[in-house]
C-alpha positions in Angstrom: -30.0 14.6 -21.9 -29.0 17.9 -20.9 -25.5 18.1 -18.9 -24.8 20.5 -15.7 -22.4 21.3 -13.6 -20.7 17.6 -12.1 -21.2 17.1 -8.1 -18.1 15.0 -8.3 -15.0 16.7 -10.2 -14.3 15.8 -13.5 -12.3 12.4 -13.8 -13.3 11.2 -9.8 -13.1 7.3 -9.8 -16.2 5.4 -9.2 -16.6 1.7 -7.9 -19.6 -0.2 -9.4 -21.4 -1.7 -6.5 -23.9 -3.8 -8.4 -24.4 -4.9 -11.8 -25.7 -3.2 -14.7 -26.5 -4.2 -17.7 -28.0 -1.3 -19.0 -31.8 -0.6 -20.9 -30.7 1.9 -23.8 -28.2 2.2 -26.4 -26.7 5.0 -24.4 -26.5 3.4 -21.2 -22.9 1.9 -20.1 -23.3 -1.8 -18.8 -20.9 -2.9 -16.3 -20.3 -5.8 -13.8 -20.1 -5.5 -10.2 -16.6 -4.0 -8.6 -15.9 -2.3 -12.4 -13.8 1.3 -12.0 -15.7 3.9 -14.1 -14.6 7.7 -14.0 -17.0 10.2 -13.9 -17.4 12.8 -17.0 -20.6 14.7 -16.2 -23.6 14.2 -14.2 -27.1 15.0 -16.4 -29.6 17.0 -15.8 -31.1 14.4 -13.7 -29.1 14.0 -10.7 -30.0 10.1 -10.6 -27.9 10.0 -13.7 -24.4 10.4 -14.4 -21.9 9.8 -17.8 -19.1 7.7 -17.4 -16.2 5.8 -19.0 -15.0 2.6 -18.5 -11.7 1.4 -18.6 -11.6 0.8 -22.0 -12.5 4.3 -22.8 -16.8 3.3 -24.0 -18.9 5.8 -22.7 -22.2 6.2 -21.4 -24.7 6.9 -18.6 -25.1 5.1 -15.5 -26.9 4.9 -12.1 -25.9 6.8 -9.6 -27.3 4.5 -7.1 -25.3 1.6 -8.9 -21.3 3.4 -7.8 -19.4 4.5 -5.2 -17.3 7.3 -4.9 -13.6 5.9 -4.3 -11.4 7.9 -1.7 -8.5 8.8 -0.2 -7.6 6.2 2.4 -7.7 9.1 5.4 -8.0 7.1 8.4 -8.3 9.1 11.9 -6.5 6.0 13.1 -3.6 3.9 12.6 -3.9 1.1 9.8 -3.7 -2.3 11.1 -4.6 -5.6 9.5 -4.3 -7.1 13.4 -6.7 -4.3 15.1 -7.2 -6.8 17.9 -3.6 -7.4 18.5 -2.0 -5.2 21.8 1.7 -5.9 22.1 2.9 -5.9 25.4 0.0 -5.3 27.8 0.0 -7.7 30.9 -2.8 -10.5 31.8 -4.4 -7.6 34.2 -4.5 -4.8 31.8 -6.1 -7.5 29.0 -8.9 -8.0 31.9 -9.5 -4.6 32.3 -9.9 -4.0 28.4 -12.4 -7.0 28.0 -14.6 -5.7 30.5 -17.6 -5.2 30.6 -17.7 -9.0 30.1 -18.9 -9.9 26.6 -19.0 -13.6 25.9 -16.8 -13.4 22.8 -14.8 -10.5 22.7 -11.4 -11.6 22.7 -7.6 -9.7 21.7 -4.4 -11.0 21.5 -1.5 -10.0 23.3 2.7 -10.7 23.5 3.1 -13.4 25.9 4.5 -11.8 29.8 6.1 -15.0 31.3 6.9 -16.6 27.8 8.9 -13.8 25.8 8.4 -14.9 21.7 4.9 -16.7 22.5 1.5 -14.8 22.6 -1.7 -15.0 24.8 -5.2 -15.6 23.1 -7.3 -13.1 25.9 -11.2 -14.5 25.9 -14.2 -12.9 27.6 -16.3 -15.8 28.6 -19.7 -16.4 30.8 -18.4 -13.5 32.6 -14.6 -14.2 33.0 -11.5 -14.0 30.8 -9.5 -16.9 29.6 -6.2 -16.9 28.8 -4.6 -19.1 26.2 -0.8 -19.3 25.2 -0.2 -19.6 22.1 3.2 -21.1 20.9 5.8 -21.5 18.2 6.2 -25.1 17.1 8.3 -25.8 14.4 7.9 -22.4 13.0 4.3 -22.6 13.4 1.9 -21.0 15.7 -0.1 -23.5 18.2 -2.5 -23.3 21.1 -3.6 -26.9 21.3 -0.4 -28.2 19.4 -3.5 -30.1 17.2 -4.4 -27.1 14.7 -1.2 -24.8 13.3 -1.0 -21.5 12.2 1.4 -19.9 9.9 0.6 -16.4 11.6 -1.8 -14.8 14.0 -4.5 -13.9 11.3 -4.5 -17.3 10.2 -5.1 -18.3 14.0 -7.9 -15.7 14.6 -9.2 -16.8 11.2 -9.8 -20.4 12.4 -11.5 -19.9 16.1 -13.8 -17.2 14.6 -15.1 -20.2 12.9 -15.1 -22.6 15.4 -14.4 -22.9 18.9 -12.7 -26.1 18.3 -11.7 -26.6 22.2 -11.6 -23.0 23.3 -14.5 -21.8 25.7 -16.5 -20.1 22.6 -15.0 -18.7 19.6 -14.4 -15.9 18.6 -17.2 -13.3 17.9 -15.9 -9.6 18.5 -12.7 -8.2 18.5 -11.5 -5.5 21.2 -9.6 -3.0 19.2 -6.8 -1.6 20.3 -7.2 2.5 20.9 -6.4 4.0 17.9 -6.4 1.8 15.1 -8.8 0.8 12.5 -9.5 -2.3 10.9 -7.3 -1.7 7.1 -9.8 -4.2 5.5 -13.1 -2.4 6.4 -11.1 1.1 5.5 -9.8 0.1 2.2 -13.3 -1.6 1.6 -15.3 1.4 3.1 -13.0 3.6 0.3 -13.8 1.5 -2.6 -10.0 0.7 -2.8 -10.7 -3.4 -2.1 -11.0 -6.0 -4.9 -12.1 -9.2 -5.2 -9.5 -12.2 -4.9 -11.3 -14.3 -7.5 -11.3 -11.8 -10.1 -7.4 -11.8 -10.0 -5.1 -14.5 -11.8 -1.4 -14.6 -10.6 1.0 -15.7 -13.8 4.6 -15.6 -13.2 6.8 -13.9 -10.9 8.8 -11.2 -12.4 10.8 -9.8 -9.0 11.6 -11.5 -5.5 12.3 -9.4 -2.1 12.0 -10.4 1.5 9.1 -9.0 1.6 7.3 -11.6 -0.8 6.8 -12.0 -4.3 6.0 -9.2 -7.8 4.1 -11.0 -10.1 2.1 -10.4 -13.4 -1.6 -11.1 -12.9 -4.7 -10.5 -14.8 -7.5 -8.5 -13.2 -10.6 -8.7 -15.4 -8.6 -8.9 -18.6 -6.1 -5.8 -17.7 -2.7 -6.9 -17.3 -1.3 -5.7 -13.7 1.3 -6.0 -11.5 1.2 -7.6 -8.3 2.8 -7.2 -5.2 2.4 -10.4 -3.0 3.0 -10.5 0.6 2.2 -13.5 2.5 3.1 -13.0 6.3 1.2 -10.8 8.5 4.1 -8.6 9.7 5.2 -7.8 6.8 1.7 -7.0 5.2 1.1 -4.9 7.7 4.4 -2.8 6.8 3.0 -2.3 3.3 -0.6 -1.1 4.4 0.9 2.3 5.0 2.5 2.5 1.3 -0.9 1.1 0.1 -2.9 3.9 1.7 -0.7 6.2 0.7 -1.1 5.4 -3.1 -4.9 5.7 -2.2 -4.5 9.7 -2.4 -2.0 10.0 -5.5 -3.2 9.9 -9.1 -0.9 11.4 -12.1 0.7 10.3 -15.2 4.0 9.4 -14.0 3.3 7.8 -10.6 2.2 4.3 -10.7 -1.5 3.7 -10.3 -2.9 1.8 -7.6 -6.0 -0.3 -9.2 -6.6 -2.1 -5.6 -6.0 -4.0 -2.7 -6.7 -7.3 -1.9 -6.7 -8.3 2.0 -7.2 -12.2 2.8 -8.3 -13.2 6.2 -5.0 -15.7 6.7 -2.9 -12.7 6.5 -2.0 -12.5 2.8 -2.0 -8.8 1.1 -2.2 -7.9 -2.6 -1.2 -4.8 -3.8 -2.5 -4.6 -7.1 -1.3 -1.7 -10.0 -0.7 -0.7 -13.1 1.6 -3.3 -15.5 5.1 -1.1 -16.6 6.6 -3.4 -19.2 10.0 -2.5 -19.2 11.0 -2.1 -15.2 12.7 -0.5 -12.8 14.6 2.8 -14.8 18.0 1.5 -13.3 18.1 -1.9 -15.3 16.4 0.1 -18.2 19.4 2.8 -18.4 22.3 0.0 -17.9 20.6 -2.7 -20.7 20.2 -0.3 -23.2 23.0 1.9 -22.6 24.4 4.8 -24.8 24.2 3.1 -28.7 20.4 2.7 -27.7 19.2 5.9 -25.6 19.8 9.4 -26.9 19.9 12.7 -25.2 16.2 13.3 -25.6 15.0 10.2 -24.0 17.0 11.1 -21.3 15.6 14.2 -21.0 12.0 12.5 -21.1 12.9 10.2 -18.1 13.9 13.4 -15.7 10.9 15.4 -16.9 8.7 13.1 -16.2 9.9 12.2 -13.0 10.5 15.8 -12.3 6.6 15.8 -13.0 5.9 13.6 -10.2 7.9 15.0 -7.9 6.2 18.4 -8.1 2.8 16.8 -7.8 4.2 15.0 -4.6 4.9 18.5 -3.3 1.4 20.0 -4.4 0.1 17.7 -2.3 2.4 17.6 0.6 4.3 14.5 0.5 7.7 13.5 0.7 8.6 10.6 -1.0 12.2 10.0 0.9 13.3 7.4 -1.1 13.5 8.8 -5.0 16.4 6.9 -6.7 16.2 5.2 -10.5 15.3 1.6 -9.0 11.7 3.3 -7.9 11.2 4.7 -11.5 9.6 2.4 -13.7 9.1 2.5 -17.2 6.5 1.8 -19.5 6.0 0.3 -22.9 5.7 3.9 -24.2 8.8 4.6 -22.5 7.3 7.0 -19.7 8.7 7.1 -16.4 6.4 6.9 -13.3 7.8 6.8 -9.9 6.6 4.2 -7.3 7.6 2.4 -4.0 6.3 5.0 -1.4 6.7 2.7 1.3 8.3 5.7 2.7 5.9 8.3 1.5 4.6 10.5 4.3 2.7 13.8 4.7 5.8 16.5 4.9 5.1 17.1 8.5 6.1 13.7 10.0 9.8 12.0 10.8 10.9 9.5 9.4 13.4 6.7 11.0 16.5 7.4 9.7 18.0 3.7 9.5 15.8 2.1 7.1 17.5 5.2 4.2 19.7 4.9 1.3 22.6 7.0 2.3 24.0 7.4 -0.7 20.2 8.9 -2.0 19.8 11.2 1.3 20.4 14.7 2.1 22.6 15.6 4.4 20.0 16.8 7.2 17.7 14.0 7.0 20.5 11.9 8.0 21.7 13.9 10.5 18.6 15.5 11.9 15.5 13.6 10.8 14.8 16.7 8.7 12.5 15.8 5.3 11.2 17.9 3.1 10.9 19.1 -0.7 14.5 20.0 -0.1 16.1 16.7 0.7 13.6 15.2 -1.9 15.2 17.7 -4.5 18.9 16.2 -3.3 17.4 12.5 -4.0 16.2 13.9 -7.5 20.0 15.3 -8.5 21.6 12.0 -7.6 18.9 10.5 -9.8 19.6 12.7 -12.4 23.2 11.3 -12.1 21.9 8.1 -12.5 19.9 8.7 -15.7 22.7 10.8 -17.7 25.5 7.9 -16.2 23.2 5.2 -17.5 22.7 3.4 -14.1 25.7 3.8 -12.5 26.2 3.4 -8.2 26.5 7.1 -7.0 29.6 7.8 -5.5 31.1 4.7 -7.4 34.7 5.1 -5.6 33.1 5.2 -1.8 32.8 1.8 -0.6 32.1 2.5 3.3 29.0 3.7 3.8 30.9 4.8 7.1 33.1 6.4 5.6 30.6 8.4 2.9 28.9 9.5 6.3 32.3 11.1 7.8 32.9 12.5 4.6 29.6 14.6 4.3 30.1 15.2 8.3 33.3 17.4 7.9 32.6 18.7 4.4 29.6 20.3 6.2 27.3 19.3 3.2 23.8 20.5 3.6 21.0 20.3 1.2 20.6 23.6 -0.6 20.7 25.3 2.7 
């Protein structure tokens, strides 16, 4: 086959959409939700060459793979699109109408602070249901419970199962978009029973890290099982959407369950976060050059963050990790934004921050390059706590006040 000029750059990821199991020696088979990256198209546009992702090559349908994407959204994220906060019974009315038998959303509760209202459209009026926390659960009949709302909406989308009908369409609220058809839409969303959890390897509050197995590639998984929270990491996971180098962790997918539970599923780095790396193997283990290896790689990343306008905000050795051929890829961008947005200042490590994004919201490749020197401390210290002799992070903040420390100003 003669080869031309790609339509899709060189090395653009690819989703298979159906199976293939290929006609000619030269044609790549592949299953259904397979990543392939894209080498050249042929001279027949129908046909392109790919790679798998154990490195065969071949030709495959066009037809047969989807283009995977940058999660972009015009609109805010949500894996509870149907969910309005504090809007009152009247302004719930108002937003269900016309009257469509069916369209519900769900709202915080306006006489019952804590509780929420289930709001119905129903044979031309809305009915409103109060739903309530029993024993930790979530109730509306105090019959059926619900660890969270999704789990709730999950159940009476099903079946009406006392309610007036059940639930058929959502009302969105402005401005947000459903993260499972996004992340689907994308080609970022994998399949739940092609992934086997093993055994946790990290706890937070946020849920569980685990080793799985996706398809026979060892991965890491980050599981977290309540809505809320979930819906916290949805930004981090579209971030990582848009961001493919070397030494950044590699997203490989995300898996969104209808009760509420997210997986955030990526590449396996054998020997952990850099911090624990540097202080287990210490001095009689790590020379000068490996050293050297960790910053430039991470240096590496940063500058690719700043070709494509991020901030990362929160670069410190814990959100390095390291593989099994000792390179060091940054991760955790649950704090990862475009450079142009702010950034709330009380979820930051102080002892990681510049100066002016503590003191005026101010990020930017600057107070990223501040993070990056105390990391460097970390890697030629072998782990150690910056500032190791301030205790009071009260006192660290007075300190930087009236030394009138700014980042290279």
């Amino acid at each position: 086959m003669t080869e031309v000029q790609n339509p899709w750059p060189q090395g653009t990821e690819c989703v298979a959409r159906y199976n293939f199991k290929g006609t000619t020696e030269q044609d790549l088979p592949f299953n259904k939700g397979d990543v392939l990256t894209i080498i050249v198209v042929t001279k027949d546009p129908n046909w392109y060459k790919a790679k798998n992702s154990a490195g065969r090559e071949g030709t495959i349908p066009a037809n047969y793979v989807q283009k995977r994407e940058g999660v972009k959204s015009g609109g805010k994220l949500s894996l509870m699109p149907w969910f309005h906060g504090k809007i009152t019974r009247d302004q719930a009315e108002r937003l269900l109408n016309p009257p469509e038998t069916g369209l519900f959303l769900v709202r915080e509760s306006t006489n019952f602070p804590g509780d929420y209202t289930l709001c119905v459209s129903c044979d031309g009026k809305v009915e409103h249901y109060r739903i309530i926390y029993h024993n930790g659960k979530l109730t509306i009949d105090e019959e059926a419970y619900f660890e969270n709302l999704m789990q709730l909406v999950e159940h009476y989308t099903k079946d009406a199962d006392g309610l007036c009908t059940k639930l058929i369409k959502p009302k969105l609220e402005e401005g947000t978009v459903a993260a499972q058809d996004e992340f689907s839409r994308s080609g970022w969303s994998l399949s739940r029973k092609d992934l086997k959890l093993q055994q946790v390897i990290g706890k937070g509050e946020f849920g569980d890290v685990m080793v799985g197995d996706y398809r026979g590639t060892k991965v890491a998984v980050k599981c977290i099982k309540n809505d809320a929270t979930a819906q916290a990491f949805i930004a981090e996971a579209s971030v990582m959407t848009q961001l493919r180098h070397d030494n950044l962790v590699q997203l490989l997918g995300v898996i969104v369950e209808e009760n509420g539970s997210l997986f955030i599923v990526t590449e396996y780095m054998a020997k952990g976060c850099l911090v624990d790396y540097l202080r287990s193997r210490g001095r009689t283990v790590l020379g000068g050059e490996a050293l050297l290896h960790f910053a430039l790689d991470v240096c590496e990343a940063m500058a690719y963050l700043e070709t494509n306008n991020f901030v990362h905000r929160d670069l410190a050795a814990r959100n390095v990790l390291v593989s099994e051929d000792n390179m060091a890829k940054v991760s955790d961008f649950g704090l990862t934004k475009e450079a142009s947005s702010t950034q709330d200042t009380a979820k930051l490590p102080v002892k990681w921050t510049a100066p002016e994004a503590l003191r005026e919201k101010k990020f930017s490749t600057k107070s990223d390059v501040w993070s990056y020197g105390i990391l460097l401390w970390e890697i030629y210290s072998f782990g150690r706590v910056p500032y190791p002799r301030i205790v009071s992070i009260s006192l660290f903040l007075c300190i930087k006040k009236y030394a009138g420390i700014t980042a290279l100003d």
